[in-house]
N, C-alpha and C positions, 0 to 999 in steps of 0.2 A: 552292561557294556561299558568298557570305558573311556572315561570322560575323554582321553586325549584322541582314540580313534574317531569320534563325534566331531571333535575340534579340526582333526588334520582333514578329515572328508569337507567339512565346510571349505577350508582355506586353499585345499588342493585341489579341489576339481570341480565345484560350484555344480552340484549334483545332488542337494542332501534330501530332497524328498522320497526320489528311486531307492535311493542308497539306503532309507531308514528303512524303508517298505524289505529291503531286503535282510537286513538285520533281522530285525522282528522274526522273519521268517525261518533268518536261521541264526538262531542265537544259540543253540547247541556245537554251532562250528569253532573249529581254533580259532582264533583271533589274530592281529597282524601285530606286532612288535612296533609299541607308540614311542620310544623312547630312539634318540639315535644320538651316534658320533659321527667325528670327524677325521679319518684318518688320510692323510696326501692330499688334502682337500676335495676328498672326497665324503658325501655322509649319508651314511647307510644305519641299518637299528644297530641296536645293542645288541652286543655279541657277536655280531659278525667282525671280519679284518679282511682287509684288501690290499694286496701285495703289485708291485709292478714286476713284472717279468722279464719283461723285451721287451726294446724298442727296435723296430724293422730301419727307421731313419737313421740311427748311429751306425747301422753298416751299410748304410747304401740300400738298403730294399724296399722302397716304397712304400704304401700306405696299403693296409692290410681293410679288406672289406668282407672278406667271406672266408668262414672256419667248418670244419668237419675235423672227424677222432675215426680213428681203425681199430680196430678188436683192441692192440695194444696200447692203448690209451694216447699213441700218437698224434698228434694236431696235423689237419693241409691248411694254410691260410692262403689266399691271392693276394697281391698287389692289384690294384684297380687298374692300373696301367703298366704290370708288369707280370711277371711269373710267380709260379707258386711254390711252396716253400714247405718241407716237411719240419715238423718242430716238434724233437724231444723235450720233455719234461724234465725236472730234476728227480732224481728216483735216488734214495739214502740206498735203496735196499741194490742196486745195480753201481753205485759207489759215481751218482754222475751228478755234482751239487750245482750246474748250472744249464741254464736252456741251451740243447744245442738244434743249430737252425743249416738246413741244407737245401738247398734249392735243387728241385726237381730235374733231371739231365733230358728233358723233352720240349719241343717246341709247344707251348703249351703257358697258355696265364687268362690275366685281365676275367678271370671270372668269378661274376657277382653270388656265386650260388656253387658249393660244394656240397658232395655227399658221399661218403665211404660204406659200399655194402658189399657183401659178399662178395672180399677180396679185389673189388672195383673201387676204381675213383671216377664217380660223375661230378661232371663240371659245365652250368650253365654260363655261356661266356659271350661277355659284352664287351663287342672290340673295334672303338671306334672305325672309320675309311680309311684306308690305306696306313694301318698302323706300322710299325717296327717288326713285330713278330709275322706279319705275313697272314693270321690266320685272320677268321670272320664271325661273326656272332653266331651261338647256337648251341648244341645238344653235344656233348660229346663223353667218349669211355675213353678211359686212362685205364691201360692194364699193363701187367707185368709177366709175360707169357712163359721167360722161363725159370720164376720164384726163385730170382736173384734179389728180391726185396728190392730192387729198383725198376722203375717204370719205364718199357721200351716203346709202348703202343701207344700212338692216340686214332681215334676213329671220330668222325664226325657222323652222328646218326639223322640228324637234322640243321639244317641252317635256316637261322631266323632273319627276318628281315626288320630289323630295330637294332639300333645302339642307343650309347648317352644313357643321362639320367632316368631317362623314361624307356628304355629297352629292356630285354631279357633280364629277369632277377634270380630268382632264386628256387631250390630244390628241396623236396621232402619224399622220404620213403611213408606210402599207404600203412597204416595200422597192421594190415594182412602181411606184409611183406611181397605182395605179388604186383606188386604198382610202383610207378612213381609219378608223382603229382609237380607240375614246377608252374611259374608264377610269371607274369611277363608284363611289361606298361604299357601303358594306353600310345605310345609312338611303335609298337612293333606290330606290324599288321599279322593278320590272320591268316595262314593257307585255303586256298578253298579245297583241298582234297582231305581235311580233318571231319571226322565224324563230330558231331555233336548234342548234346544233351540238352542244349537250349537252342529252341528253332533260331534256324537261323535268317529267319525275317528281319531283322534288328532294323529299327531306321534310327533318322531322329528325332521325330516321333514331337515336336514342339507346334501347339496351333498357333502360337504367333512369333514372328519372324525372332530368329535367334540373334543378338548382340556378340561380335566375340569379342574376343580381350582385346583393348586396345593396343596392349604390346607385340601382339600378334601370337602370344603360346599358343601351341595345341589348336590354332585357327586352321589350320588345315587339316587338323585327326577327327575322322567321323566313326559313328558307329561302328562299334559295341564299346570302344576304350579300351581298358585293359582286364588281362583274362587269365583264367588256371587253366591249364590244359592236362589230362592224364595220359601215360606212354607204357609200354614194358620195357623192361630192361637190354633191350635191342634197337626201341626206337621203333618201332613198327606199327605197330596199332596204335592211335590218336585219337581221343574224344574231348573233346570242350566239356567242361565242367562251370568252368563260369565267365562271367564278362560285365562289361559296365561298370567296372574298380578303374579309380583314375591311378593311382601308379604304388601296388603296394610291393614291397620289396619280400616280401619273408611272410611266410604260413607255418602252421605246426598245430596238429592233431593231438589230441586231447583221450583220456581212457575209455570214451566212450564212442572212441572212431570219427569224432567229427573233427572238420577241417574250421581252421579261423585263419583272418589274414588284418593286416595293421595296414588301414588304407591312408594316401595324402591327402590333406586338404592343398586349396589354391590360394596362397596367404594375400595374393592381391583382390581375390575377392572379397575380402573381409565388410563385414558391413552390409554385403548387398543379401538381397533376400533370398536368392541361391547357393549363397555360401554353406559349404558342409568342411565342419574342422577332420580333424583326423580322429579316425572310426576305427574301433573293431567289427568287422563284420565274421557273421556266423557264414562261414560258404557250402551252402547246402546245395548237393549236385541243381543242375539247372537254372541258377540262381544269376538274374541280370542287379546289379548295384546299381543302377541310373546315370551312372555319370555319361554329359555328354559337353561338348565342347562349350566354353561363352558361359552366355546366360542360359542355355539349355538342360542344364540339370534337372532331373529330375526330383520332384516333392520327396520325403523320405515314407511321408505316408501314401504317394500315388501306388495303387495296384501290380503295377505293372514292373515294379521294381520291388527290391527286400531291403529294408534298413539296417544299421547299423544296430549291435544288440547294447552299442555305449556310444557317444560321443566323446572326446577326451580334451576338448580345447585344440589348442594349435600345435606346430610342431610340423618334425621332416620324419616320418616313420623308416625303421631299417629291420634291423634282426626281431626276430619273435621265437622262441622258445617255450616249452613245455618244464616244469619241474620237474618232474618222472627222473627218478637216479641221484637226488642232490640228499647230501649228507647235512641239513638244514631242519631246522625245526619245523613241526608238521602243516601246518600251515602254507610255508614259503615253499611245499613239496607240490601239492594239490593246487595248480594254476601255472598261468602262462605269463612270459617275463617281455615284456615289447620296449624295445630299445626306440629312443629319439632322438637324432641326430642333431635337432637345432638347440633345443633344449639340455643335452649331457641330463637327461631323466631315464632309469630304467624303470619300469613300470609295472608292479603285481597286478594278476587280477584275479580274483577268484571267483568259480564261475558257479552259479545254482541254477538246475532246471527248472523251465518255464517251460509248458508244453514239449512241445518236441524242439524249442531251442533254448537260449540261456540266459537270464539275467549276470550283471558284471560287479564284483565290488571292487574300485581302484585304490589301492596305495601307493605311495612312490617309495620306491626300495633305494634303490642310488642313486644321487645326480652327482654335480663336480661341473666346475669351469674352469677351462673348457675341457667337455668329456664328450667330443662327437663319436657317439655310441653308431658301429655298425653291426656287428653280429657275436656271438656267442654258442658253448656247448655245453653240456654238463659233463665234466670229465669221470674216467675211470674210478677217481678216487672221490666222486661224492661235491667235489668243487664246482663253482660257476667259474666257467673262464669266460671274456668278452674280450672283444677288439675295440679301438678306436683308432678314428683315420677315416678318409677315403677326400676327394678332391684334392690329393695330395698334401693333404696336412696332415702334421707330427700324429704318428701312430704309436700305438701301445700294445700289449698280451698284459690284460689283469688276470689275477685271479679271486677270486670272493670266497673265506670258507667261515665255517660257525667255528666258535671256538667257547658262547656261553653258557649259561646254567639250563636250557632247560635241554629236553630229549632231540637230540635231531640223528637217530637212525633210519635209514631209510624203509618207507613204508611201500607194500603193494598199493598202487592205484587199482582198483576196478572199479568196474563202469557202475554207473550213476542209477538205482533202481526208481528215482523218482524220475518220471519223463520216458522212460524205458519203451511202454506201450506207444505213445504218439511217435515217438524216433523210429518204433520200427514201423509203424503205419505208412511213416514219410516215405521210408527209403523203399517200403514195397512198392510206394507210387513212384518212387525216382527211378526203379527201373521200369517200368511201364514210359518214361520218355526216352528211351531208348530202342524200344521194343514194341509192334504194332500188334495189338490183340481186341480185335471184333469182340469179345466176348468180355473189355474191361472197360468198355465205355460207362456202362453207367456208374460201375463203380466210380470211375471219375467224375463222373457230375455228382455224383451222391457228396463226393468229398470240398466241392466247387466251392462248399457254403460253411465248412469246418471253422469251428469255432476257433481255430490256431491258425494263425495267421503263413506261418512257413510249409504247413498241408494244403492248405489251401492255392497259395502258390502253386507248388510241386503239381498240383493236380491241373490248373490251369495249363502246365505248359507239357504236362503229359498228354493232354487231351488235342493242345493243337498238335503234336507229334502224332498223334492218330488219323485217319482218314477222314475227310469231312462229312464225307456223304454219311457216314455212320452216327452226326450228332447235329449237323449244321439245322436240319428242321427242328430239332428238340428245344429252340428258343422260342418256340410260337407259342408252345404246350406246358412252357418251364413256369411256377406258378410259384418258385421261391425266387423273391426279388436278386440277392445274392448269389445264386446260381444264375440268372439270366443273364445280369447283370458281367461274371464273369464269362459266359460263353459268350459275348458280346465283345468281350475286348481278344477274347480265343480270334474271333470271327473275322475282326476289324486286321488282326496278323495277318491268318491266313485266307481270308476269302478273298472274294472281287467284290465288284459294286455292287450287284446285284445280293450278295449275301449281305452284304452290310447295310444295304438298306433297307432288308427286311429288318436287321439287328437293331434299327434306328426306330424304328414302326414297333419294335416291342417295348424298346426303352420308354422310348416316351409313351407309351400305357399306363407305367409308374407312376402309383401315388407319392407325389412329394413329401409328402405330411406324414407318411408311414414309416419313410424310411430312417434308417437309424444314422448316426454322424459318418460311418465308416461306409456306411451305405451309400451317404449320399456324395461324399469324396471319390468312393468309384462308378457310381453312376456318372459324376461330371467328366471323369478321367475316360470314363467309356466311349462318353459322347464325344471327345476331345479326338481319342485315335480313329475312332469312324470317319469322322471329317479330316483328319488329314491323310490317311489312308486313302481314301475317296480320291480315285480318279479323275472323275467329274468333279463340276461342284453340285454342291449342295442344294438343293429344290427349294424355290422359295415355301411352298408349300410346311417344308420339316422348320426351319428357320422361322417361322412365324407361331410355331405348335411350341419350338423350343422356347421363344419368347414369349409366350403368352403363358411357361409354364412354369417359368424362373424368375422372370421381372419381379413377381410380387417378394419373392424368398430372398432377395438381395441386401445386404449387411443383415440379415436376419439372423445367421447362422454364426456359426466358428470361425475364427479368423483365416483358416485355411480353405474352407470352403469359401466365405467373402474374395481372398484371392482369385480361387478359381472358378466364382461368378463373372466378379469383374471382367478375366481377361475374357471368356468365353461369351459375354454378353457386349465386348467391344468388338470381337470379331464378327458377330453379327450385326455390329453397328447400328447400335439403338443408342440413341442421343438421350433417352431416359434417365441412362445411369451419370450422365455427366455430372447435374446440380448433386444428388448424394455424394457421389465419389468425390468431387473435390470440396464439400464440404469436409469430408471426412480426410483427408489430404491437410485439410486446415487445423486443424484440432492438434498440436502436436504432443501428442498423447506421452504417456512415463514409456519408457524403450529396456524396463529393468529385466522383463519378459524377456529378450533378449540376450540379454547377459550371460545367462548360463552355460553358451557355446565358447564363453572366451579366457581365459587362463587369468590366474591371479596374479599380483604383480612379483611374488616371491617367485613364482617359475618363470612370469614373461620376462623378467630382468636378466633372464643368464642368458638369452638369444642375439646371438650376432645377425640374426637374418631379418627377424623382425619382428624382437620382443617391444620396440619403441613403439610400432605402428597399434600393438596392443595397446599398448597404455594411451595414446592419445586418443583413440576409438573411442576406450569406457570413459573416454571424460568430455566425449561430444560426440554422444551414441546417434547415430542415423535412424532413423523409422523405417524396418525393412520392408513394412504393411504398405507405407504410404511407396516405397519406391516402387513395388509392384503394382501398386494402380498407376502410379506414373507410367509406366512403362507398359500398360494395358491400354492405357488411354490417349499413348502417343501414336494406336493404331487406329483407333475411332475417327471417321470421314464426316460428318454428320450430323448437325444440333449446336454445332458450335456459335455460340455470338461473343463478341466484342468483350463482353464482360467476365463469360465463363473462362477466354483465352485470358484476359489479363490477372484470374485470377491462379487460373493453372498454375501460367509459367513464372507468376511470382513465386510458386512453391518451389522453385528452384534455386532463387537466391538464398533460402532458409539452405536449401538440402547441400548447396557449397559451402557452408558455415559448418560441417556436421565431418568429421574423420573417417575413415576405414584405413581399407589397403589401398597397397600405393598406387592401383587402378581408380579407385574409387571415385574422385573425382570426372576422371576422361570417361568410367563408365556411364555416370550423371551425362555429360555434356553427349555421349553416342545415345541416349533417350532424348534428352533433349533436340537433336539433330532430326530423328524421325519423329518427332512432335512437327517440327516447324515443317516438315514436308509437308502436309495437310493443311499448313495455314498458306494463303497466297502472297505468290511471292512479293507482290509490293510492302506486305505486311512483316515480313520476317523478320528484320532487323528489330523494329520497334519490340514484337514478343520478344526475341533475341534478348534484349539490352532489359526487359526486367527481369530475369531470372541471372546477370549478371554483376549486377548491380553490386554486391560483396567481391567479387572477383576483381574489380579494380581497385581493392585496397590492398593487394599483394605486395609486401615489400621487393625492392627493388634488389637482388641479390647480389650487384656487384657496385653498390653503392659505398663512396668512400674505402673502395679497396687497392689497399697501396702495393705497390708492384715490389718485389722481394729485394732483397738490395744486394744476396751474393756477396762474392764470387760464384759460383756452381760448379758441377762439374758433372762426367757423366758416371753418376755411382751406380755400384755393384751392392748385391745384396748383402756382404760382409761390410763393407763399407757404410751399409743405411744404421746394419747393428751396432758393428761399433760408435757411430756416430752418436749413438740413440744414448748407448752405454754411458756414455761420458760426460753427455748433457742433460739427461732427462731430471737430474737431481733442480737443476733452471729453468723446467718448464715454464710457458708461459701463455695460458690461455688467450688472452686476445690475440696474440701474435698465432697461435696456433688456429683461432678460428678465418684469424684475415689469411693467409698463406692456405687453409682449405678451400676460400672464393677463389685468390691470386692463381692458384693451379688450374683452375677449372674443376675439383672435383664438385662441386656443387651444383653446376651444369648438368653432372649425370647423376649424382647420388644422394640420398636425403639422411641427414643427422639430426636426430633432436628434429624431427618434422616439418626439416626448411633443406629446399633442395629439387632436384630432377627425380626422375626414376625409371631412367634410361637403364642406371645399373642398378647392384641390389643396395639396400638399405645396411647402413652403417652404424648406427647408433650404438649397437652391443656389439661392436666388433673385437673389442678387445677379450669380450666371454668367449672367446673358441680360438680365436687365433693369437700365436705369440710375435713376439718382433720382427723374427724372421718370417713367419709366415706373410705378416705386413710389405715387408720391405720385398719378398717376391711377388706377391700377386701387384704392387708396383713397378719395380724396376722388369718382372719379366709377364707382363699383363697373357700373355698370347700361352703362354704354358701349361695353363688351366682356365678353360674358360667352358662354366655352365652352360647346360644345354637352354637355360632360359634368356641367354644373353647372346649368344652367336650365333652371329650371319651367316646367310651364304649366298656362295658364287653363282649369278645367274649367267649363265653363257647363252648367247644371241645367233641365231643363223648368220648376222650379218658379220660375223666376229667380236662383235664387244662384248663387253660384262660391265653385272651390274651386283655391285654388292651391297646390300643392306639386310635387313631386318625382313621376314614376313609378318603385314599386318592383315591383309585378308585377300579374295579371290573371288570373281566372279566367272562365270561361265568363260567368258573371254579374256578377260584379264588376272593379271595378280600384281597388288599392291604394295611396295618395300618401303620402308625408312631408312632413308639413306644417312641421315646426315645425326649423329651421336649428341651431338650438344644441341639441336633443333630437329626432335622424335616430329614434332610435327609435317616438316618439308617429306614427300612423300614421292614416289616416282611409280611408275604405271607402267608394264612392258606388257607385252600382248601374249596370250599363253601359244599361239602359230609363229609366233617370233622365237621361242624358246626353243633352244638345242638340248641343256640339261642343268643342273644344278648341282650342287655339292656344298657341305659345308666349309666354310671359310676359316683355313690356318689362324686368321690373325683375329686376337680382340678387338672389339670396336673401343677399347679404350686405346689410344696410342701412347708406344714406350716413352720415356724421357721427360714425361711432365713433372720431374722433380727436379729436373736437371739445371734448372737458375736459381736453385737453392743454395746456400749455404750449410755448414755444418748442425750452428744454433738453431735456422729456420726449418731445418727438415726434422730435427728434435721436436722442434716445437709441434709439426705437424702432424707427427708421429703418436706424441701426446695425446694431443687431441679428438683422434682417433681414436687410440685406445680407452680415451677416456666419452666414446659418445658424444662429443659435445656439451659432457657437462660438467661445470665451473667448478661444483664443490665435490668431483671425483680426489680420491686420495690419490692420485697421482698429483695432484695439486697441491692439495692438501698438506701432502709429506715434505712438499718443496720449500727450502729456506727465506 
């Protein structure tokens, strides 16, 4: 093996022990190309060359997010907020040596998801309220009825109810060609008139109370998240295929018929012990991924969810791809290519069966800064084409082709003969959740206990799609722990009380001491959904069996099982586990355990969004072990004295000393908050004030900061550039970081990890975006504004409105931030007071905050930016 692919797996993706294990295994495979250039600044292996093509912004067409090809090797791309665009190639043999690009003559765009089949153009389309073109999100056919090669039709087959970042994304044609599969985010709800493959009991399914983001994301999207749904090519028949992905943009199927998708992670969760980075998952029909809003995530090892078959670090996921067709050396043919948008990383992965699913081995094939990667085809001729763009920044058409020494003709893929047997075992039980057959029950339990983890699944949720009376007794007589075990979490779905508390009464039968690690993570998980399922509550009678059967097992085991003691033995409220747990709170153990979910500093540095918050994590890593007993034991009523509390909440001055995402602190202080509930209130402040006791050494951030000195004026985005042009050669660091206080951006934004984070994080901004792109999301803030940053308009029966932020909701109310520069002032309207809501035209940043600048100081400010906040950046650097 060689040396340099050993080296780039270390430094790329802090994975190397799976990664060896898979080597080993298959070291008769091609290997990946260790060797790379540099060509436009971009670097990809040896031998390849990457051409620029088009750019959509030099004539006015917007930012290009989603591609498809026609029999004729034609491109469709979208504009994210515009129309779609057919795009010739240059063809020597057709005499046409440059792209020609013609926009579609149909009312028709803004979609994140194209697909060209059998003489159709499908297109999934996400389109904001009340847009320009008139149309709405959803499903629709593009045809051309009387083969004038222009398109007169559009039909709408379905309308979805989701836009934004997290709405409708993207499309794929079935392996059979009798299907189409598309892709949607965890903000676009579900119809209730869709079939589906995974019961549709989804809760949220958390035994103790869920935390949500304190900036309000996704506080209001509950169960399932986001989902695959499958359609025919008329839109008619509908089935749910998958759910519980938080927001993946792009799938693509593999030669052995299975489906994968590049899910997001939540970069403000960083550091907390529910953070999951961004994932390939295997999506095998029926399949829930666990995501649930907050802190509710599910464990990646819980039961009741399927994990990711890779972890990959951080990042914004978009396009995903299949090699099949590419005129590339054999290797780069055989796998799937996952584009990152924060990062400009494209991503090899080459896949080896494991059971009936896959092991992953990663390389990075191209990056570039800034290269915001959205989607890609394999063209006619053998080529990688990709876009870049979307939030309306500078968009591109690459092209990727080989050009060195070794073989890259295109090869047949066929399907995989190792895994063969268990892949079709799966799929004969994936349709039995579909399909109700008396006569496949026990096959289904037979499979309950399958040594492969995604059978095993499948079978589970085949069995609650069946009728209960045909197995619900079989858990009295079931005498394999693993099979009970999972007919018990079947049970805790689909029964009532009464079945569950037989389900309860088998559980705890179970010898502790017998069971195996996996065993005893879903027997806890089992017991978890019984009780919250549970109508009633719970009999002191079970509650004292449970205690008296797991107390002694406590920090005994794995650290993920210790997790899901903890929380589960504070929800029973036994004051027993107080003295261990926070001794074990005390001890602040090595966190390098850890680390492996997080990106090295050669990838985190190209991120404008929040390669910073990376690096300053791994260099005051959080204990994610201890934050989950924190937050297990801020539910516990019971055994507390004087001494236990002042030891607790001291563990929280430690845990504010400690980095993540740019949540992670306010997530500390929302634990915090429901700890001190439970202590009385005369006492609160006192615990309050020692778990803060670091937090009062925060510098003052508009200390000695001198007001601009002008003239100003009100500038235009050509006027930011040229200004920039002319002075940047004089940048001036101190001047550039006092004029980032002077403005107020550090109110809302954080650079070099001092600041707000009201808005997004700053630090690598200049890896993605250029001058211009600077000087517009300034001067025209309102233009572009992410779905994780805009408001909306609450309208009042009585006539008023109320604009801010949602940060949470209660039965009766709903909670807003109103006020941009203090997240924390909050307001409160009553949900019988509400008329309706809509999201909010305007950025909660307001225009003109540059406007008492001068020519020098907005240079300077500019700088400084692009340069992250730091000093010895060569923009500095270069300066005389």
């Amino acid at each position: 093996m060689p040396t340099g692919l050993l080296k780039m797996i270390i430094n790329r993706t802090h994975m190397l022990l799976p990664v060896l294990c898979l080597l080993m295994a298959c070291h008769d495979k091609p290997v990946p190309i260790t060797e790379t250039i540099s060509i436009n600044e971009v670097t990809l292996p040896l031998g390849f060359n990457i051409e620029t093509l088009y750019r959509p912004g030099a004539h006015e067409q917007g930012s290009w997010v989603s591609l498809t090809k026609d029999e004729e090797g034609r491109l469709y791309a979208s504009d994210q907020y515009g129309t779609i665009y057919r795009v010739s190639l240059p063809d020597r043999e057709q005499h046409q040596d440059s792209v020609q690009v013609k926009r579609l003559a149909i009312q028709i765009g803004m979609a994140q998801g194209l697909l060209w089949h059998d003489e159709v153009l499908y297109a999934v389309v996400n389109a904001e309220t009340n847009n320009e073109m008139g149309i709405q999100s959803g499903f629709y056919r593009i045809t051309d009825t009387n083969k004038d090669d222009a398109f007169d039709t559009v039909t709408l087959l379905r309308a979805f109810d989701g836009d934004g970042e997290h709405g409708p994304h993207n499309i794929a044609l079935a392996p059979d060609g009798e299907s189409l599969y598309i892709v949607l985010g965890n903000h676009t709800k579900i119809p209730e008139d869709l079939g589906s493959a995974v019961p549709k009991q989804w809760g949220e399914d958390n035994l103790l109370p869920v935390i949500k983001d304190p900036s309000g994301h996704a506080n209001d999207v509950k169960a399932p998240g986001g989902w695959v749904v499958k359609t025919d090519f008329e839109g008619k028949d509908w089935t749910i295929i998958n759910v519980g992905l938080r927001n993946t943009y792009d799938m693509a199927f593999n030669p052995d018929g299975e489906l994968f998708g590049f899910d997001s992670d939540m970069e403000y969760d960083m550091g907390m012990p529910w953070y999951r980075p961004i994932r390939l998952c295997h999506l095998t029909q029926g399949g829930d991924f666990g995501w649930r809003t907050g802190t509710g995530k599910f464990a990646a090892e819980y039961p009741d969810n399927l994990p990711a078959i890779v972890n990959m670090g951080q990042g914004s996921p978009t396009g995903v791809l299949y090699g099949k067709g590419l005129k590339f050396p054999e290797y780069y043919q055989d796998g799937l290519y996952l584009f990152d948008w924060s990062y400009g990383t494209m991503y090899f992965v080459s896949l080896s069966p494991n059971g009936s699913s896959y092991t992953a081995e990663i390389t990075e094939f191209l990056s570039g800064v800034p290269l915001p990667l959205t989607n890609g085809v394999v063209g006619n001729d053998g080529a990688l084409y990709f876009l870049t763009g979307g939030r309306r920044l500078e968009s591109a058409l690459y092209r990727v082709t080989y050009n060195g020494d070794l073989k890259h003709e295109v090869i047949p893929l066929k399907e995989n003969r190792s895994g063969k047997k268990k892949r079709a075992l799966r799929k004969t039980i994936e349709h039995l959740q579909l399909e109700k057959d008396t006569r496949k029950i026990d096959f289904l339990i037979e499979n309950l206990n399958h040594e492969d983890r995604y059978i095993r699944f499948s079978a589970r949720v085949a069995l609650e799609n069946q009728d209960m009376a045909g197995w619900r007794a079989d858990i009295t007589i079931q005498e394999d722990a693993m099979r009970k075990i999972a007919m018990a979490i079947a049970i805790a779905h689909q029964g009532e009380d009464s079945d569950r508390l037989l389900a309860l009464s088998a559980l705890i039968e179970l010898d502790w001491t017998s069971l195996n690690t996996t065993e005893k993570t879903d027997f806890l998980r089992a017991i978890e959904l019984l009780i919250v399922r549970m109508d009633q509550d719970m009999d002191t009678t079970f509650k004292n069996a449970l205690s008296r059967k797991l107390l002694p097992f406590l920090f005994k085991e794995t650290s993920g099982i210790n997790k899901q003691l903890v929380a589960l033995l504070s929800y029973l409220d036994l004051p027993e586990i107080l003295e261990p747990t926070i001794s074990k709170m005390e001890q602040d153990t090595i966190t390098d355990q850890f680390k492996g979910m997080y990106l090295s500093s050669d990838i985190s540095k190209r991120s404008a969004q929040y390669g910073q918050d990376v690096e300053n994590m791994l260099k005051q890593m959080p204990n994610q072990q201890h934050i989950s007993y924190a937050k297990s034991l801020a539910e516990l009523k019971t055994g507390w004295t004087k001494a236990l509390r002042e030891r607790y909440f001291r563990w929280y001055s430690e845990a504010f000393t400690k980095k993540g995402g740019l949540q992670y602190t306010n997530f500390i202080k929302a634990i915090q908050r429901r700890a001190l509930t439970n202590v009385p209130e005369a006492d609160r402040a006192y615990f309050e004030s020692l778990g803060e006791a670091s937090m009062n050494d925060m510098e003052d951030l508009m200390k000695d900061v001198q007001a601009p000195e002008g003239p100003g004026r009100n500038w235009t985005v050509n006027e930011v550039v040229n200004a920039f042009a002319q002075n940047s050669a004089n940048a001036n660091f101190e001047r550039g970081d006092n004029l980032f206080r002077a403005t107020l951006c550090v109110a809302c934004h954080q650079i070099n990890g001092m600041g707000g984070s009201v808005g997004p994080e700053l630090s690598q901004l200049g890896t993605r975006f250029t001058v211009k792109d600077i000087a517009e999301a300034i001067v025209n803030p309102s233009q572009t504004i992410s779905d994780r940053y805009r408001d909306a308009i609450y309208y009042l029966k009585d006539g008023q409105t109320v604009t801010g932020r949602f940060i949470e909701e209660t039965d009766q109310d709903i909670t807003l931030s109103t006020n941009p520069f203090s997240p924390d002032i909050t307001t409160r309207i009553g949900k019988s007071d509400l008329l309706k809501k809509e999201p909010s035209p305007l950025s909660s940043m307001p225009p003109g905050l540059i406007n008492t600048l001068n020519e020098k100081e907005l240079s300077d400010l500019v700088a400084f930016l692009l340069a992250g906040g730091d000093k010895g950046h060569s923009i500095y650097t270069k300066s005389p």
